[in-house]
MDAnalysis code that builds the backbone (N, CA, C; Angstrom):
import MDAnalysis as mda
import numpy as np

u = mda.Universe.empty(396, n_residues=132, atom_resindex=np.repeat(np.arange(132), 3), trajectory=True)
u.add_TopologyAttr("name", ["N", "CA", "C"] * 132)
u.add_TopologyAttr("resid", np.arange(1, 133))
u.add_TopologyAttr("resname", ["UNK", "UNK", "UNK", "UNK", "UNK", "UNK", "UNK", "UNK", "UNK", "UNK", "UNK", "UNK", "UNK", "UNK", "UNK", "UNK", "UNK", "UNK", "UNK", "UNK", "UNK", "UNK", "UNK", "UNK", "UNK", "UNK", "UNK", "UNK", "UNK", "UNK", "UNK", "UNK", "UNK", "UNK", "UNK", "UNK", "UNK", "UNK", "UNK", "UNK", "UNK", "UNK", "UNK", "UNK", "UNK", "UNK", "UNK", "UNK", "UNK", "UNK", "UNK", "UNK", "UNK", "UNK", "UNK", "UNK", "UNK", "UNK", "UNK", "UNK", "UNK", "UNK", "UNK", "UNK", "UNK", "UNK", "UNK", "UNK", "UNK", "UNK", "UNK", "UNK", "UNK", "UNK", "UNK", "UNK", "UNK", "UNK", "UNK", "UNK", "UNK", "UNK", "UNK", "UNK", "UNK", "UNK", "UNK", "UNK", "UNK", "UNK", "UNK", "UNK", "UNK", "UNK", "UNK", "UNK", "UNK", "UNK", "UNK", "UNK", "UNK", "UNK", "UNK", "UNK", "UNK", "UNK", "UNK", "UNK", "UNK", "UNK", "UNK", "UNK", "UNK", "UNK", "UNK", "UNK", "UNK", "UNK", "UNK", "UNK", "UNK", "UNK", "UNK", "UNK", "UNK", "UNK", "UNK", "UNK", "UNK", "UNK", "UNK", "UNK"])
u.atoms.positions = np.array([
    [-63.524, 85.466, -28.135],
    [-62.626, 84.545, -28.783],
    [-61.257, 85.208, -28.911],
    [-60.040, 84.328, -28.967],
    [-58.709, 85.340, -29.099],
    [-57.956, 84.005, -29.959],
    [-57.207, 84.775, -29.941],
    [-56.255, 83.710, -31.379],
    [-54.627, 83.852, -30.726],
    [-54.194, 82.942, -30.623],
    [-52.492, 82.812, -29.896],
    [-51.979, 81.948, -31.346],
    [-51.344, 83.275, -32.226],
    [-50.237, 81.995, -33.499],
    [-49.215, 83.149, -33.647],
    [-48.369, 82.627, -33.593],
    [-46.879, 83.374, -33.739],
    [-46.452, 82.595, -34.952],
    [-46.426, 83.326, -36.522],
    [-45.628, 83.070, -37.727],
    [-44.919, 84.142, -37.986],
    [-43.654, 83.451, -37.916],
    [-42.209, 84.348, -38.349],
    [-41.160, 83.280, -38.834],
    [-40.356, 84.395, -38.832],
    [-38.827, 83.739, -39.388],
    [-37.905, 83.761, -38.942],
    [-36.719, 83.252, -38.579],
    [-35.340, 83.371, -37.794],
    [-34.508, 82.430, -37.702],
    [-33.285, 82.834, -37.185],
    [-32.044, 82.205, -37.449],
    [-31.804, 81.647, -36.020],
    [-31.275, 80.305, -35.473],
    [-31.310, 80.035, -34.477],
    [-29.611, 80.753, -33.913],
    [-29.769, 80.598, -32.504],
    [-28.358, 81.322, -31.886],
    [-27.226, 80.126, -31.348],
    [-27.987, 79.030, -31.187],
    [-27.267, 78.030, -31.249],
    [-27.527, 76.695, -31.686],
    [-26.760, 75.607, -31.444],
    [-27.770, 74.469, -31.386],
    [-28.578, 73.948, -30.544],
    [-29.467, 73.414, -31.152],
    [-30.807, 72.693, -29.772],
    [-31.004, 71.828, -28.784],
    [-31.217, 71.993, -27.445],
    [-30.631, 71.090, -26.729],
    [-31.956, 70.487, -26.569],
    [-31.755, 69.119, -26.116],
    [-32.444, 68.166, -25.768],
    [-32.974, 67.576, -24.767],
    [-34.013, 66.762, -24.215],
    [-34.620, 66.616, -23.045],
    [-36.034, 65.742, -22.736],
    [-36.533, 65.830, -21.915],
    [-37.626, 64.927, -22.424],
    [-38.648, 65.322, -21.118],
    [-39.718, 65.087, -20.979],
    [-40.718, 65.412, -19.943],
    [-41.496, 64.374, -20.051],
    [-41.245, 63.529, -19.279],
    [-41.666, 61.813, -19.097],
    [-41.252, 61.100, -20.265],
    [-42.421, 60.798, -21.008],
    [-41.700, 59.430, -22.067],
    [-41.933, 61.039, -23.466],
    [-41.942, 62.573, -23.400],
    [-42.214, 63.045, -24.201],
    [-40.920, 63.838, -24.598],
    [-40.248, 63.399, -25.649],
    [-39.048, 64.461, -26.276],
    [-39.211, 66.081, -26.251],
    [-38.516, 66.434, -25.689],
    [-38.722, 67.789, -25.571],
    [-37.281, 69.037, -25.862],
    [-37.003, 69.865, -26.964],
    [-35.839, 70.461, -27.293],
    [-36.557, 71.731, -27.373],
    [-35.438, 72.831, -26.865],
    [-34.721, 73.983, -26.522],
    [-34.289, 74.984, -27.415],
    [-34.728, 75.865, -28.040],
    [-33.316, 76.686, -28.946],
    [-33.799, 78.302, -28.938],
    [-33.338, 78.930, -29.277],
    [-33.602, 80.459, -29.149],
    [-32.915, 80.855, -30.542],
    [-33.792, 81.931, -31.503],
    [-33.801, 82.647, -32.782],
    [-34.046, 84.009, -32.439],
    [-33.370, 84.273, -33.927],
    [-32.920, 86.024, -33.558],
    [-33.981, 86.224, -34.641],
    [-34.860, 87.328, -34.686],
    [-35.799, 87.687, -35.584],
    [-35.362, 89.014, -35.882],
    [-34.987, 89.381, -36.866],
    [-34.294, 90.935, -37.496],
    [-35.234, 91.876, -37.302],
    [-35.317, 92.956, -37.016],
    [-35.777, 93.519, -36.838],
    [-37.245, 93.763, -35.095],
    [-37.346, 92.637, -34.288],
    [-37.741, 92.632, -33.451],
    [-37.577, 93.037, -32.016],
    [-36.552, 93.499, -32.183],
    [-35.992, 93.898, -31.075],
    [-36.180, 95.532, -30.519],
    [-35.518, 96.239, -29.608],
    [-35.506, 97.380, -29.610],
    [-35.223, 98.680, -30.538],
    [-35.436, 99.406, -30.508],
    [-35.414, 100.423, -31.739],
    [-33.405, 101.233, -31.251],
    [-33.056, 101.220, -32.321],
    [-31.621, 101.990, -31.715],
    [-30.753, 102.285, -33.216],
    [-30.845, 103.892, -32.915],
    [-30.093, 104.652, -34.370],
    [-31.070, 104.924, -34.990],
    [-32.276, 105.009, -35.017],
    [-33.473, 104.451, -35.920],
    [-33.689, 103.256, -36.750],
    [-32.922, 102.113, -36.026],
    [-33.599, 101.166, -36.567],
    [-33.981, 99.786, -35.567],
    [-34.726, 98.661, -35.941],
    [-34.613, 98.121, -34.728],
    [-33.735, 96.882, -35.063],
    [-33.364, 96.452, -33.875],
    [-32.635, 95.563, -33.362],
    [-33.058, 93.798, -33.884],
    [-32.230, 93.156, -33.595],
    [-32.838, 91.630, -33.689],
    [-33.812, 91.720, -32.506],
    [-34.380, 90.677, -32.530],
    [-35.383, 90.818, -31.087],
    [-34.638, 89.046, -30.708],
    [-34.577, 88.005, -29.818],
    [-34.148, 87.322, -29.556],
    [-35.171, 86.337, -28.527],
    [-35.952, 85.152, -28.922],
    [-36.630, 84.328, -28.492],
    [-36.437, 82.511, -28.514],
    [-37.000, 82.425, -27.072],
    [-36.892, 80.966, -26.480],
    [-37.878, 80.584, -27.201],
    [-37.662, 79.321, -27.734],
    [-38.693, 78.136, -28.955],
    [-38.412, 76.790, -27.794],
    [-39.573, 76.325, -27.610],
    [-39.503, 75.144, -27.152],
    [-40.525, 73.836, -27.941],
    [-39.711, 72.615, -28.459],
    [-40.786, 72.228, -29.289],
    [-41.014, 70.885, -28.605],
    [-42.120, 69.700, -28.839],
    [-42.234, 68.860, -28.192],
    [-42.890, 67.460, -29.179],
    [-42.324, 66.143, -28.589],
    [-42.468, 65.158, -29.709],
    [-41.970, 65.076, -30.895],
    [-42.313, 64.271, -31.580],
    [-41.648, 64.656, -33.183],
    [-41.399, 65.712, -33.883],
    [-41.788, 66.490, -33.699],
    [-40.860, 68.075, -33.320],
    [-39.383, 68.496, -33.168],
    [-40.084, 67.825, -31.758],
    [-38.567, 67.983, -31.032],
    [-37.382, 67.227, -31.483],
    [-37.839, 65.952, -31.848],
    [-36.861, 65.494, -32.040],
    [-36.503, 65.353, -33.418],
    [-36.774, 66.071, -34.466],
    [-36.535, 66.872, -35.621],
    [-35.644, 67.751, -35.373],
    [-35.622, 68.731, -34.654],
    [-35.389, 70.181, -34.334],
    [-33.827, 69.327, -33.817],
    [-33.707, 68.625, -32.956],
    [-32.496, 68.397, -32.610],
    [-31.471, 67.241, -33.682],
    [-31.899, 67.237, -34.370],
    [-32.053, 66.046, -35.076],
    [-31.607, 66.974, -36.366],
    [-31.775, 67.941, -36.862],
    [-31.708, 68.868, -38.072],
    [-31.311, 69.817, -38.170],
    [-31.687, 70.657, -37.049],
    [-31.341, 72.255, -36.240],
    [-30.254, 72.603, -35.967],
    [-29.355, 73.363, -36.711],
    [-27.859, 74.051, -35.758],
    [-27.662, 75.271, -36.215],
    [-27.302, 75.735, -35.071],
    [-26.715, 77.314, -35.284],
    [-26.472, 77.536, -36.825],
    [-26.960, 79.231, -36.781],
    [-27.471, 79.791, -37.972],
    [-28.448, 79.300, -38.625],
    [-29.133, 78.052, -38.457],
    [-30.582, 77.730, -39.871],
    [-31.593, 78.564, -39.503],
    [-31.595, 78.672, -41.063],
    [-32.863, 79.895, -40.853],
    [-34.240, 79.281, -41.326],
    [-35.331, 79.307, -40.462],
    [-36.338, 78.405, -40.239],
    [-37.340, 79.119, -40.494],
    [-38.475, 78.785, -40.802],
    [-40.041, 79.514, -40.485],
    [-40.707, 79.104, -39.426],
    [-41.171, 79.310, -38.318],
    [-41.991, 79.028, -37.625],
    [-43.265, 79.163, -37.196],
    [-44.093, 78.396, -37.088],
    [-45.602, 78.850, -36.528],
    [-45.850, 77.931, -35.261],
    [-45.850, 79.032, -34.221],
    [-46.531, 78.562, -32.770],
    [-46.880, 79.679, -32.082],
    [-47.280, 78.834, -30.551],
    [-48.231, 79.579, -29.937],
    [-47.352, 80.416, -29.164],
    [-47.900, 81.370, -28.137],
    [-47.259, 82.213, -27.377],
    [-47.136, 81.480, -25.795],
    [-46.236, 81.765, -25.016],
    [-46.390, 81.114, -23.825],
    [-46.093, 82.171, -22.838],
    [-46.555, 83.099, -21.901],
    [-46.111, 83.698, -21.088],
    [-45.947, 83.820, -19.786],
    [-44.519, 83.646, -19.356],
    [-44.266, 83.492, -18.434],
    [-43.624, 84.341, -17.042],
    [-44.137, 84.285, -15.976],
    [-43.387, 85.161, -14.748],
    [-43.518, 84.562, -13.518],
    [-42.318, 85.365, -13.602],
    [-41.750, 84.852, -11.949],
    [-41.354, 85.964, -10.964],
    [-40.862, 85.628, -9.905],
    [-40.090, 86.713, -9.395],
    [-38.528, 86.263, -8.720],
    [-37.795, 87.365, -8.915],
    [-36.407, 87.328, -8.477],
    [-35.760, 88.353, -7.737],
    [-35.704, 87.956, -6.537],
    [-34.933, 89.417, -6.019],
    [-35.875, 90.111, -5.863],
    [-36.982, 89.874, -5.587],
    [-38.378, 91.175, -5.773],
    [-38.824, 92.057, -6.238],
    [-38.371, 91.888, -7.289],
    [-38.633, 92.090, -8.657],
    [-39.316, 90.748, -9.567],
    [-40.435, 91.613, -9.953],
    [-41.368, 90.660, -11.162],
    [-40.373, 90.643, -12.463],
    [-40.019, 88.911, -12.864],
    [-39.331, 88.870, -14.031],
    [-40.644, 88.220, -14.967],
    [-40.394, 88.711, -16.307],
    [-41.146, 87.678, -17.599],
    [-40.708, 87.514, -18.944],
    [-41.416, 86.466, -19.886],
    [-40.337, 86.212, -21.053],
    [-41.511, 85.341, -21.439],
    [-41.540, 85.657, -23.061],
    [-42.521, 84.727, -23.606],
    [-41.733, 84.007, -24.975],
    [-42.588, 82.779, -24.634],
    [-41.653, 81.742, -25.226],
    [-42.390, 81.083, -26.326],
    [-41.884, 80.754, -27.561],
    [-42.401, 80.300, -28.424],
    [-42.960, 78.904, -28.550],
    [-43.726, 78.107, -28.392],
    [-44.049, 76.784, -28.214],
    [-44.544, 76.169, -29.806],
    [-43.224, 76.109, -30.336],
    [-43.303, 75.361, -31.812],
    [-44.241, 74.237, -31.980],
    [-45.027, 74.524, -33.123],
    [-46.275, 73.543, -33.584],
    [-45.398, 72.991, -35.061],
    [-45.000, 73.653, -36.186],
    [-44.325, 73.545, -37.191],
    [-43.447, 74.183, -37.480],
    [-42.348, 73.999, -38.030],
    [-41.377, 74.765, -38.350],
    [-40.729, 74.753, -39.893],
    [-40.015, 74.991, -40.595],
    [-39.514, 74.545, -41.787],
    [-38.237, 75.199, -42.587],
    [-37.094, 74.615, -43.071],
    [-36.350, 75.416, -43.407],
    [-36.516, 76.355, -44.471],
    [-35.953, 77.564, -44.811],
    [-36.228, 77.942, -45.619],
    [-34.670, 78.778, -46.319],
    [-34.135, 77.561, -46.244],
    [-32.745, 77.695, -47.033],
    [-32.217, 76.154, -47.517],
    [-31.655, 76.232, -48.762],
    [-30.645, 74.931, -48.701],
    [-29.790, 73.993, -48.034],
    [-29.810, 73.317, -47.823],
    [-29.112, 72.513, -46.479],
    [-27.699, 73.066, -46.607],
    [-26.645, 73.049, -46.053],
    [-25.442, 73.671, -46.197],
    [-24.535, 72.875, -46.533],
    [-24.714, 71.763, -45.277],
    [-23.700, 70.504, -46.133],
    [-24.113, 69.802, -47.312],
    [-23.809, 69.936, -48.890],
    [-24.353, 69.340, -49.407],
    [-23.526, 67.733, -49.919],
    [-24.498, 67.126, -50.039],
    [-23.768, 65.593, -50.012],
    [-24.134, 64.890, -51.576],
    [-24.023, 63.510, -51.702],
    [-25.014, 62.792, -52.428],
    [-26.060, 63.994, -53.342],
    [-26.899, 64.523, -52.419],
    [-28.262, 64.961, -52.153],
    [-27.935, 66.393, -53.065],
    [-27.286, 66.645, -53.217],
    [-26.987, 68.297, -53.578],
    [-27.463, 69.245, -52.541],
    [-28.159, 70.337, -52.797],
    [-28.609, 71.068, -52.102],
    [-30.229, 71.058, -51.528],
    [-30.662, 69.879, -51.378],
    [-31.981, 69.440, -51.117],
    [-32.262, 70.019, -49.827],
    [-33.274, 70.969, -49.261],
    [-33.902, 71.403, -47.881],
    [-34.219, 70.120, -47.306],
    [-33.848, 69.917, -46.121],
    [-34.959, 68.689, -45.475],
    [-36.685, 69.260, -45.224],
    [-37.440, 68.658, -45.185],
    [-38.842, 68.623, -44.980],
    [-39.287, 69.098, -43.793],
    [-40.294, 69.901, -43.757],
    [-40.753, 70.405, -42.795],
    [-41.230, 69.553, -41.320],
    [-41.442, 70.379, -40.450],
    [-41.688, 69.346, -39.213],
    [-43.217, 69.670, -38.690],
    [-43.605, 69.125, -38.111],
    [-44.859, 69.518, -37.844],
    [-45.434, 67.989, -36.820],
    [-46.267, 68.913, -36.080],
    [-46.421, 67.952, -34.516],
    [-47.400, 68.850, -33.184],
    [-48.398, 68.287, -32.912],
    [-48.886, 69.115, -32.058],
    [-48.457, 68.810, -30.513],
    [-48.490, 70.227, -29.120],
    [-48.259, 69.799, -28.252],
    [-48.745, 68.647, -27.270],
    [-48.043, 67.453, -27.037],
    [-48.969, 66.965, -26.426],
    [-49.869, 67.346, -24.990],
    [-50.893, 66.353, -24.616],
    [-51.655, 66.801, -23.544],
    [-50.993, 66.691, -22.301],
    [-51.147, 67.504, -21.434],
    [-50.793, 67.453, -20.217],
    [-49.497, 68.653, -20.067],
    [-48.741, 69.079, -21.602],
    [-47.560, 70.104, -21.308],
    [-48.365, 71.346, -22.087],
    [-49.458, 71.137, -22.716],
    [-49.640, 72.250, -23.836],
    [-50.521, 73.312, -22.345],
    [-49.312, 74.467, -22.497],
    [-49.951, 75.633, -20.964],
    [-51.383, 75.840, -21.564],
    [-52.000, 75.985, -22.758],
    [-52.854, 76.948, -22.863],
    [-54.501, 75.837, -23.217],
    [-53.907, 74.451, -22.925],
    [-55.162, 73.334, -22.978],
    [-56.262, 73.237, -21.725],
    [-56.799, 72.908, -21.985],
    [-58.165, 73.409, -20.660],
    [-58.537, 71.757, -20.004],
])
């Protein structure tokens, strides 16, 4: 038995772009996780990862999501390779199941400083890599 769940935290690097894979919403964004990255000076680095989320998710994420929110996330791992130049490239990508803010909204309106609500949505069938 093996277990694929990635829960962390991070700040996105930009805003989320948008897209769709047939009739299924599908958005884009990449977060910096403090400390994940390479080790340098003795300490480590941000580490920096692709989130891809899908369905009502997604269209939350684009819908809510902009540079700098700092989010919680829980999803699966996705790993991927290719080759370029002949050389083996790879990069594993986060495939968002839920996410949630975990700061005050910034613009505050009406609303004061109210978080919006968490998102949550499973991948559907036919894109989820790791469904049998």
């Amino acid at each position: 038995m093996s277990l694929n769940v990635f829960v962390g935290s991070g700040r996105l690097t930009k805003d989320p772009t948008s897209g769709s894979a047939g009739d299924t919403p599908v958005a884009e964004f990449r977060i910096a996780i403090d400390g994940a990255g390479a080790k340098k000076d003795g300490k480590f680095e941000s580490g920096f990862f692709s989130v891809v989320a899908f369905g009502k998710t997604a269209e939350f994420a684009t819908n809510y999501l902009k540079k700098g929110t700092l989010i919680g996330l829980q999803a699966t791992l996705r790993h991927e390779q290719w080759e370029k130049d002949g050389q083996l490239q790879s990069k594993v990508t986060l495939v968002a199941n839920q996410f949630t803010f975990l700061e005050p909204k910034r613009d505050t309106g009406e609303n004061g400083s109210e978080a919006a609500p968490a998102a949550e949505a499973s991948v559907p069938d036919g894109l989820d890599p790791f469904a049998d």
